[in-house]
N, CA and C atoms of all chains as a GROMACS GRO file, in nm:
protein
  438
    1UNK      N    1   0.082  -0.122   0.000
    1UNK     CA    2   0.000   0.000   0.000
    1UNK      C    3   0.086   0.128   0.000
    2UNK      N    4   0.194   0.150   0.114
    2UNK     CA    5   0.306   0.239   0.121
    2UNK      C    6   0.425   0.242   0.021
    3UNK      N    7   0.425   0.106  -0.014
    3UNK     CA    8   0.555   0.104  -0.058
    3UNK      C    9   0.622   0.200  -0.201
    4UNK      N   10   0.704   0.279  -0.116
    4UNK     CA   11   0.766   0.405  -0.241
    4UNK      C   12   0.650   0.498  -0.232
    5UNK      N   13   0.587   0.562  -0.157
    5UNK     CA   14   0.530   0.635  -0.173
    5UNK      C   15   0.539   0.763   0.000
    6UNK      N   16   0.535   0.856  -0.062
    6UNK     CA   17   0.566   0.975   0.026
    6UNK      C   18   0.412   1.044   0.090
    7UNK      N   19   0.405   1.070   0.176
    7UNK     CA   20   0.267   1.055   0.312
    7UNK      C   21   0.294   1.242   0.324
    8UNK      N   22   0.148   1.264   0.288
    8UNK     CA   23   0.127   1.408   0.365
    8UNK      C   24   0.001   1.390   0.433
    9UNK      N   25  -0.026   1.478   0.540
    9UNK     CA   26  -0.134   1.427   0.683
    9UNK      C   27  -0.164   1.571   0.655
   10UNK      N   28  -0.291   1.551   0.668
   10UNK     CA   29  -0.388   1.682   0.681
   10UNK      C   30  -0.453   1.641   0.803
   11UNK      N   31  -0.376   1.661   0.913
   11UNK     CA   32  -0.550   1.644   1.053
   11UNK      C   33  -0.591   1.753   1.108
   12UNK      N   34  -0.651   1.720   1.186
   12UNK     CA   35  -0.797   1.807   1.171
   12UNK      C   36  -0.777   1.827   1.335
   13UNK      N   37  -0.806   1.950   1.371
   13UNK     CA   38  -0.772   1.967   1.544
   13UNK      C   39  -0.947   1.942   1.624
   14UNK      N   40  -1.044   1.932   1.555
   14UNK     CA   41  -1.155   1.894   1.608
   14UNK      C   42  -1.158   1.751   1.555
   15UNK      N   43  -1.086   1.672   1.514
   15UNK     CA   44  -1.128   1.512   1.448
   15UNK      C   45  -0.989   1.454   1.493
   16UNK      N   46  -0.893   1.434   1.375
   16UNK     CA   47  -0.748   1.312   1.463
   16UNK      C   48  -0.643   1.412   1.411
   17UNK      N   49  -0.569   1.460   1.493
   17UNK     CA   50  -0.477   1.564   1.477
   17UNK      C   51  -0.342   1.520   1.419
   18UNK      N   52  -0.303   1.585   1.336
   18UNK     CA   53  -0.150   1.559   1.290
   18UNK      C   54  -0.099   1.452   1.321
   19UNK      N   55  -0.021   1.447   1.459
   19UNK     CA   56   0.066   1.358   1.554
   19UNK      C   57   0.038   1.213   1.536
   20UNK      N   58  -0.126   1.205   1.572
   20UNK     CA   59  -0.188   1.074   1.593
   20UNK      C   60  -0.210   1.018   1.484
   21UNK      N   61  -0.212   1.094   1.347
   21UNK     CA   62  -0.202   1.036   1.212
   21UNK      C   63  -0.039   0.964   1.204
   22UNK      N   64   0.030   1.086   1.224
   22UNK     CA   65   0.191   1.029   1.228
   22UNK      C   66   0.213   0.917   1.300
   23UNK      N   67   0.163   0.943   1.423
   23UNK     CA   68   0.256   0.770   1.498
   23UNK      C   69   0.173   0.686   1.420
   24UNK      N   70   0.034   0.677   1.336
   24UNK     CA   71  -0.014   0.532   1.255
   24UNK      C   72   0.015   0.519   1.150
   25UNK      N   73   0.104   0.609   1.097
   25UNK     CA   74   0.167   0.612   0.982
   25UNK      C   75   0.295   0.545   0.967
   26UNK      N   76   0.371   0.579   1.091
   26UNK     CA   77   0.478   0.520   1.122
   26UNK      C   78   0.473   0.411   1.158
   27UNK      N   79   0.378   0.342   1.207
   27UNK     CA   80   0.313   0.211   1.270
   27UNK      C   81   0.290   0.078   1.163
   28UNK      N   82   0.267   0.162   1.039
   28UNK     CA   83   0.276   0.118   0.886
   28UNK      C   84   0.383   0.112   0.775
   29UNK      N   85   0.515   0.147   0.848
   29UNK     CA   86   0.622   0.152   0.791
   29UNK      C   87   0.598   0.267   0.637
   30UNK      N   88   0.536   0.346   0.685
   30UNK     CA   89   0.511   0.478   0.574
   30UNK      C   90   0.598   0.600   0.586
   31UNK      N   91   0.636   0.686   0.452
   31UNK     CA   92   0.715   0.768   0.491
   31UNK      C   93   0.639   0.917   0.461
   32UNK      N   94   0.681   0.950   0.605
   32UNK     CA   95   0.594   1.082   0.609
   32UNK      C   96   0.688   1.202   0.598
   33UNK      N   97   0.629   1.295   0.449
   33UNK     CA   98   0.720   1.424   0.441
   33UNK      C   99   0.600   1.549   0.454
   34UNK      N  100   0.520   1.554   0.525
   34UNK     CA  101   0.472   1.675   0.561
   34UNK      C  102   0.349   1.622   0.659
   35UNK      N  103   0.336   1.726   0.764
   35UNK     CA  104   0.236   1.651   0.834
   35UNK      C  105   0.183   1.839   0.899
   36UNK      N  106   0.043   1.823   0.899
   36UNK     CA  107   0.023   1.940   0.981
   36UNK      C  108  -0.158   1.956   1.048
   37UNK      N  109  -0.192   2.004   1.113
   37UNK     CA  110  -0.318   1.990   1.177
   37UNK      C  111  -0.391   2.151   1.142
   38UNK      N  112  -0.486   2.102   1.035
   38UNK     CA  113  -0.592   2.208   1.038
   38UNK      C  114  -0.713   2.231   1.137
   39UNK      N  115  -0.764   2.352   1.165
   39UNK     CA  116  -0.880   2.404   1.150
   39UNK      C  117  -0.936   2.389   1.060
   40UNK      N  118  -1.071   2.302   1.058
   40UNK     CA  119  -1.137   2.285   0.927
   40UNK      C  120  -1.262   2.386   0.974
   41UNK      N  121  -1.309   2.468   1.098
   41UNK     CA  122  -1.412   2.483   1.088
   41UNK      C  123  -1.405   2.636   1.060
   42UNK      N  124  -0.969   2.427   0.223
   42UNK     CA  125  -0.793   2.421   0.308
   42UNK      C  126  -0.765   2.522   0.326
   43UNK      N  127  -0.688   2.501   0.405
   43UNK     CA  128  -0.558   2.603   0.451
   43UNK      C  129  -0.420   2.679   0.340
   44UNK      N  130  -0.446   2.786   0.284
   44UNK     CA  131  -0.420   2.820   0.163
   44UNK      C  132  -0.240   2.793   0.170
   45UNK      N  133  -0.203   2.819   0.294
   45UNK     CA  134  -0.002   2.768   0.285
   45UNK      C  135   0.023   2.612   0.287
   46UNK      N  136  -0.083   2.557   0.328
   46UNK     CA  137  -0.089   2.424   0.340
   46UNK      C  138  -0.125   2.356   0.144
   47UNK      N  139  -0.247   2.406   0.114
   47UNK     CA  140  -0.198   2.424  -0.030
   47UNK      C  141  -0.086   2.448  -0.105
   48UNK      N  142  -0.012   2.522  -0.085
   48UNK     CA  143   0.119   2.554  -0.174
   48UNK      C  144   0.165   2.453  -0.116
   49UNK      N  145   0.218   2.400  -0.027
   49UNK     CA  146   0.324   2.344   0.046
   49UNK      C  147   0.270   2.176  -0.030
   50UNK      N  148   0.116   2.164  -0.065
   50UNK     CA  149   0.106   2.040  -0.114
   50UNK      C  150   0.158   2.033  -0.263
   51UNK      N  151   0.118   2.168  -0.301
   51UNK     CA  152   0.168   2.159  -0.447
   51UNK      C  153   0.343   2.168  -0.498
   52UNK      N  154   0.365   2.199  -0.405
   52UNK     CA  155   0.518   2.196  -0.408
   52UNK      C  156   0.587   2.060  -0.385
   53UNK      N  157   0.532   1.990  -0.291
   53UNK     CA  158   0.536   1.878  -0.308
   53UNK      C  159   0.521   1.781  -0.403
   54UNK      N  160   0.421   1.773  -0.496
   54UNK     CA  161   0.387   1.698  -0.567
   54UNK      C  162   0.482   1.751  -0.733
   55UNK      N  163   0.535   1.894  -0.714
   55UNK     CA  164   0.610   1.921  -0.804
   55UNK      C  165   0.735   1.869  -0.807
   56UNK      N  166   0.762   1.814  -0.640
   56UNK     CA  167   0.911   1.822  -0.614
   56UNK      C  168   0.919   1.641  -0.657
   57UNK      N  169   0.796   1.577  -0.548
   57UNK     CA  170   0.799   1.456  -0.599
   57UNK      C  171   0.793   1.321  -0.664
   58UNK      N  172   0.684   1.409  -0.758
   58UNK     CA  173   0.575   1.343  -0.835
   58UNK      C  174   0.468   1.302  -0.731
   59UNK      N  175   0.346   1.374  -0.904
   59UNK     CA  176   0.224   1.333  -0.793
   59UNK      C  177   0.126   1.160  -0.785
   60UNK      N  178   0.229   1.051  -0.813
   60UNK     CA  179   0.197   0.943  -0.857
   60UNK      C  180   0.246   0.887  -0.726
   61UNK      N  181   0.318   0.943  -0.697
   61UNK     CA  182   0.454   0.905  -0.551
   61UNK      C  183   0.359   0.981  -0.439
   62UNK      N  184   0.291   1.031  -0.432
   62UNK     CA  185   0.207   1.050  -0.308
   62UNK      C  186   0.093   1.003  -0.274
   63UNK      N  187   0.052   1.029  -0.127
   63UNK     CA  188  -0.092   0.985  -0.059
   63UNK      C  189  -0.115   1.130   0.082
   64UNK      N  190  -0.234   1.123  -0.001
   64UNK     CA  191  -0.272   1.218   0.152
   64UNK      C  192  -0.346   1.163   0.254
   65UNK      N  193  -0.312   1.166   0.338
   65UNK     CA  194  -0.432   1.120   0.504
   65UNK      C  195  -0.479   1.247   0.574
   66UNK      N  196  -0.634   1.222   0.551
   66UNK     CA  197  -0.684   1.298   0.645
   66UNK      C  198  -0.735   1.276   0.761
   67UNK      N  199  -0.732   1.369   0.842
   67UNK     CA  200  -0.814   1.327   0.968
   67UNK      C  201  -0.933   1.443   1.002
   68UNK      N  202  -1.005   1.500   0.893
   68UNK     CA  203  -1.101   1.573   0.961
   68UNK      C  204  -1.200   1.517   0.997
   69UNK      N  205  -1.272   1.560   1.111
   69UNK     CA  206  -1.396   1.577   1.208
   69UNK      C  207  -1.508   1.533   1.121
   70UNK      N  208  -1.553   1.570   1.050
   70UNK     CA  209  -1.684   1.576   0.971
   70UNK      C  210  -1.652   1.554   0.789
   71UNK      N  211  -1.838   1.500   0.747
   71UNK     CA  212  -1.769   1.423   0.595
   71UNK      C  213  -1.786   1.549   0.491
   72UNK      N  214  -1.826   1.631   0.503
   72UNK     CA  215  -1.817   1.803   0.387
   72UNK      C  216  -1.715   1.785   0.412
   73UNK      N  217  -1.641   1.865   0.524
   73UNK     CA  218  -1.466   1.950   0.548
   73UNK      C  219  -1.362   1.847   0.489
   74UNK      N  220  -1.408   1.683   0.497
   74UNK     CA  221  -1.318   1.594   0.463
   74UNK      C  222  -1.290   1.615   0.330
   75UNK      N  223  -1.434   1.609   0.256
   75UNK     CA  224  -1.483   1.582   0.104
   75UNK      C  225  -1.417   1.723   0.082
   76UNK      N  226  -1.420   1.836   0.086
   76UNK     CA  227  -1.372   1.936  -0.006
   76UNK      C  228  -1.155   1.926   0.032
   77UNK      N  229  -1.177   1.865   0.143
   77UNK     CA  230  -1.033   1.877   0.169
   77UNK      C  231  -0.965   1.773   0.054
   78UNK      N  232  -1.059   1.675   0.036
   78UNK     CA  233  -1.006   1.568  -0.090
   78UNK      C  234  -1.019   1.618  -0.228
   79UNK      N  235  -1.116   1.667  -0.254
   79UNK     CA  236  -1.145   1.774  -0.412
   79UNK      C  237  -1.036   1.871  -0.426
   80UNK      N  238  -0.963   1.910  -0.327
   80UNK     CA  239  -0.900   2.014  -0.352
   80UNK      C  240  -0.755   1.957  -0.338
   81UNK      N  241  -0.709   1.851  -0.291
   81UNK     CA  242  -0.599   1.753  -0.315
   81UNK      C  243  -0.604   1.676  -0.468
   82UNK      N  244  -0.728   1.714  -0.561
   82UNK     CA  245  -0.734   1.577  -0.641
   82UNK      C  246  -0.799   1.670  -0.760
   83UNK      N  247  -0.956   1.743  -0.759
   83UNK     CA  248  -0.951   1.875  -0.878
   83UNK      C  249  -0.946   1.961  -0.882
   84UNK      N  250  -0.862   2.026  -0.769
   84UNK     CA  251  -0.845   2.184  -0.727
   84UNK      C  252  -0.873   2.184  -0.601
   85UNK      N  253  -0.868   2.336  -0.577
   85UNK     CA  254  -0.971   2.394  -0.477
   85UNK      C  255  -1.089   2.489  -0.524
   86UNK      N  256  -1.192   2.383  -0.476
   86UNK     CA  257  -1.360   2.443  -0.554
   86UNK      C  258  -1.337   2.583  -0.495
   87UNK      N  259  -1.240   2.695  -0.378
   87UNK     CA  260  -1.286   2.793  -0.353
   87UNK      C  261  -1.221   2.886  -0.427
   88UNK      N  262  -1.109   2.852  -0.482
   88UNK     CA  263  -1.046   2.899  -0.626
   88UNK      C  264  -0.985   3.031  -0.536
   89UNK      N  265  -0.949   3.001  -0.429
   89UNK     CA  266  -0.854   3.115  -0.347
   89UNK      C  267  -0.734   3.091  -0.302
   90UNK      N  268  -0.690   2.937  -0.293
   90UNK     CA  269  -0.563   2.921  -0.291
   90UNK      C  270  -0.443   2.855  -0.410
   91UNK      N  271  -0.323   2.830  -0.397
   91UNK     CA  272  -0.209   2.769  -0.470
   91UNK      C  273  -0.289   2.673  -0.605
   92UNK      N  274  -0.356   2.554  -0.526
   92UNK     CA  275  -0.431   2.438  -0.596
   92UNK      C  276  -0.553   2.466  -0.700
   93UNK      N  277  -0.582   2.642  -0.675
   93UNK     CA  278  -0.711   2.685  -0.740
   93UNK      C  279  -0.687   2.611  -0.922
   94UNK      N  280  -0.796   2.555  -0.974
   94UNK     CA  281  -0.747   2.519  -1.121
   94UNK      C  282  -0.656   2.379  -1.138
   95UNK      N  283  -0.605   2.384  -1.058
   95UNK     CA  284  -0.453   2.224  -1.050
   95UNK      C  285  -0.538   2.166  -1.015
   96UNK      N  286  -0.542   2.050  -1.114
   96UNK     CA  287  -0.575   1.875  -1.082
   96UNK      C  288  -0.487   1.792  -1.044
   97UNK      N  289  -0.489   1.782  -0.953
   97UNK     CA  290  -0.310   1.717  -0.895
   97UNK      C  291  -0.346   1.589  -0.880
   98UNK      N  292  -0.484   1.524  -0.848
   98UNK     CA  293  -0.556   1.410  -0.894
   98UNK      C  294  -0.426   1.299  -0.788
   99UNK      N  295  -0.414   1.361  -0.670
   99UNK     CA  296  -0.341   1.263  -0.600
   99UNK      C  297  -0.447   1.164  -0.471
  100UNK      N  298  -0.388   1.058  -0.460
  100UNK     CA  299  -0.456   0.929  -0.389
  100UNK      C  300  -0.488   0.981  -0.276
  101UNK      N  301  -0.631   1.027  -0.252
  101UNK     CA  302  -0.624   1.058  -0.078
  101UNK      C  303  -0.727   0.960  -0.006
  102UNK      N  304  -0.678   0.918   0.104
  102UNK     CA  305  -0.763   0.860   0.220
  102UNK      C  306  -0.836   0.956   0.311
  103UNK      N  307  -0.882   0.906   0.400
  103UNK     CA  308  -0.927   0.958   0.584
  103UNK      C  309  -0.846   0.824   0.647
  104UNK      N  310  -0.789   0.850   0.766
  104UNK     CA  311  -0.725   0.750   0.821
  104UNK      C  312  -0.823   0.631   0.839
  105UNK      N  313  -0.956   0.680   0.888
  105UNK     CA  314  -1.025   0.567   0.907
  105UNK      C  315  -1.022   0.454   0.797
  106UNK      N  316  -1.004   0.494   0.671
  106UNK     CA  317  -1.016   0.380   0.609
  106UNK      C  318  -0.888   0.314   0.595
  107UNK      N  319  -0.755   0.322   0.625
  107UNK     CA  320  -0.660   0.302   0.672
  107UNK      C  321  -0.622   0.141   0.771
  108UNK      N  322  -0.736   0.178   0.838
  108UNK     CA  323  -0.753   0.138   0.965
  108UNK      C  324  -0.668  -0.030   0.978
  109UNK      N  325  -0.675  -0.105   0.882
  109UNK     CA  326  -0.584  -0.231   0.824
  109UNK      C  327  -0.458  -0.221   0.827
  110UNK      N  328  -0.408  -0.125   0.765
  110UNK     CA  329  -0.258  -0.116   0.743
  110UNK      C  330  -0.198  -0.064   0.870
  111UNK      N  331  -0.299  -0.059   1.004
  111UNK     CA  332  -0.207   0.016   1.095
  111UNK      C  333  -0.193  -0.068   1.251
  112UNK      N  334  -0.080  -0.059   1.284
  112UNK     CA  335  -0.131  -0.179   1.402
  112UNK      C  336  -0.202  -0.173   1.462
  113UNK      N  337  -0.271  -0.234   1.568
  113UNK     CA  338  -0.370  -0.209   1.607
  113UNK      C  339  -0.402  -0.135   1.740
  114UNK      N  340  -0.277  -0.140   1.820
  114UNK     CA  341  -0.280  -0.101   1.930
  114UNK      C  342  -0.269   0.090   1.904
  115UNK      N  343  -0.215   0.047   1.791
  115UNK     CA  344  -0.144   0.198   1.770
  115UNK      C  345  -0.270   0.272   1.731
  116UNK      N  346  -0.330   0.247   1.654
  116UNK     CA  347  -0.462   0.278   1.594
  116UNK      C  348  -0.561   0.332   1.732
  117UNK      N  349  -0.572   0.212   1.799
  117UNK     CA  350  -0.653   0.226   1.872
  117UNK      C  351  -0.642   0.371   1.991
  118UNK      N  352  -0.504   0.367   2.022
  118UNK     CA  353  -0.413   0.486   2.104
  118UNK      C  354  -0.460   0.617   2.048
  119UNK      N  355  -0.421   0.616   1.927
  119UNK     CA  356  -0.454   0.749   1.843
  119UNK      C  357  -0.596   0.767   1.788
  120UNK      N  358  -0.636   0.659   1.753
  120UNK     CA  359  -0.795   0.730   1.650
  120UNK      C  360  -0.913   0.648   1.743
  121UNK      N  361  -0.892   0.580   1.826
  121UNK     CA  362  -0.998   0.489   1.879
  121UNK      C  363  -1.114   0.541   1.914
  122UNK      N  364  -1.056   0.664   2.020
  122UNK     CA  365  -1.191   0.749   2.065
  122UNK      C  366  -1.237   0.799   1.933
  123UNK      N  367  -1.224   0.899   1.841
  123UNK     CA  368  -1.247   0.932   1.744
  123UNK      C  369  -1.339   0.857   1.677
  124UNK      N  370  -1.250   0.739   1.666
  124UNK     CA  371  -1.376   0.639   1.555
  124UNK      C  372  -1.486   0.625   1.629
  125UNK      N  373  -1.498   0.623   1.742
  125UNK     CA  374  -1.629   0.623   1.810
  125UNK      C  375  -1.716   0.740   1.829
  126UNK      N  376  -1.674   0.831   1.838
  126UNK     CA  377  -1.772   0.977   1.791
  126UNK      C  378  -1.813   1.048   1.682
  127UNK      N  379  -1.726   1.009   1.590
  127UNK     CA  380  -1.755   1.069   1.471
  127UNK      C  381  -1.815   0.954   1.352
  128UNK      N  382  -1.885   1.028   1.240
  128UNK     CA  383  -1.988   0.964   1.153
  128UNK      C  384  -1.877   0.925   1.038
  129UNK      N  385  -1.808   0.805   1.071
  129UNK     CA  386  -1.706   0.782   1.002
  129UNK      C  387  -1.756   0.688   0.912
  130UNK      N  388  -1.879   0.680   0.875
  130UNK     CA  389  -1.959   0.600   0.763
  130UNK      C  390  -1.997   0.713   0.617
  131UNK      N  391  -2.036   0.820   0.664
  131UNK     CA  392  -2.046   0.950   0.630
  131UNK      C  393  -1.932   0.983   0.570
  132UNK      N  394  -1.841   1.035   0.685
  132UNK     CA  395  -1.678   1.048   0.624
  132UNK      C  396  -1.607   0.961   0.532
  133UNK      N  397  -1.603   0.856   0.540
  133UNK     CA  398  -1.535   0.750   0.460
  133UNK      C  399  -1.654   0.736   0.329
  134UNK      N  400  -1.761   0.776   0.300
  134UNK     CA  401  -1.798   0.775   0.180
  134UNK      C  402  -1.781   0.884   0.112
  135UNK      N  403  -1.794   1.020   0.174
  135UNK     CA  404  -1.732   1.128   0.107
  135UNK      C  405  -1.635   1.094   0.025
  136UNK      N  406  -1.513   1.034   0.103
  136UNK     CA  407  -1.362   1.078   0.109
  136UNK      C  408  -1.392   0.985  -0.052
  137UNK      N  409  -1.403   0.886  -0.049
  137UNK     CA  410  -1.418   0.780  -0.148
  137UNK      C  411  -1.473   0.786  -0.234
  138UNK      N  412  -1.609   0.901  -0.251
  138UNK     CA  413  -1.653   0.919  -0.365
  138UNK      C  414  -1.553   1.026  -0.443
  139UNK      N  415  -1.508   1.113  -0.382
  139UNK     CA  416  -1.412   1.199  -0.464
  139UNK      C  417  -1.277   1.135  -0.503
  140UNK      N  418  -1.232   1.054  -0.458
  140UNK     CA  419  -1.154   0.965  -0.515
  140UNK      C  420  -1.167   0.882  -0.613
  141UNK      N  421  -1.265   0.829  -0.590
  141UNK     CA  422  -1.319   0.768  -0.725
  141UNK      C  423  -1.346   0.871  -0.838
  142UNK      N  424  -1.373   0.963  -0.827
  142UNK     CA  425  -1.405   1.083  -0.895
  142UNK      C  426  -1.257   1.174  -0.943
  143UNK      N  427  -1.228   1.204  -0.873
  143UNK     CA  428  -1.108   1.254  -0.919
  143UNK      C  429  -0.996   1.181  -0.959
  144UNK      N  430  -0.936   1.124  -0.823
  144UNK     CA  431  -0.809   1.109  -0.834
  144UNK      C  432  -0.751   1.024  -0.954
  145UNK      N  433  -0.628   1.017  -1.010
  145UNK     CA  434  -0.575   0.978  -1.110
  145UNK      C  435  -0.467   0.861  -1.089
  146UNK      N  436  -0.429   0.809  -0.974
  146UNK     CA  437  -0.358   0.712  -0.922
  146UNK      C  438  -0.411   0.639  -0.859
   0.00000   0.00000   0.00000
């Protein structure tokens, strides 16, 4: 699913924030080059 | 979106190819998800930031549908409560119809 492919995280500070995307990303042997937590509202 | 967060995606996908990426989201609700995926994949419908016009047509998820590829404990640590409050039946069809719709990978 990951393999060779580069991970950007859009989370959401009222839903699953940045971080908590990252550690399950990392949890998946995925490589993450941008990660950041919006305000969607 | 977040209009620096836009550039910063499109710069990305310039720098790395946009065949070589995946986006994960984690928003709250299935609109904010769904336009956050339209605008990763046929623009941004608000035609005010970087992506306005760019079909960058890249692979995006919501973590929830994820939920397989991630261990489980770990999952559970980070999104567990989440998956339990939010209308992640809702969300995960959004996210998926614009993917099917847009995206190009």
């Amino acid at each position: 699913m990951f393999d060779g492919k580069k991970i950007i995280i859009l989370g959401d500070r009222d839903g699953v924030p940045g971080p908590a995307i990252e550690e399950c990303m990392k949890s998946a042997d995925a490589q993450v080059v941008f990660s950041t937590t919006e305000c969607f509202v | 979106m977040d209009l620096e967060n836009q550039r910063r995606v499109k710069e990305l996908a310039e720098k790395t190819g946009a065949q070589n990426l995946i986006v994960v989201l984690g928003g709250a609700e299935a609109e904010a998800s769904g336009l956050a995926a339209e605008t990763v994949t046929a623009g941004d419908p608000a035609y005010a930031g970087s992506l306005a016009g760019v079909q960058l047509g890249l692979r995006v998820y919501h973590i929830f549908e994820l939920k397989e590829y991630v261990d489980a404990q770990v999952y559970d640590d980070q999104v567990g409560l989440m998956e339990m409050v939010l209308d992640i039946d809702a969300i995960i069809a959004e996210v998926s119809n614009m993917r099917s719709m847009y995206s190009k990978y």
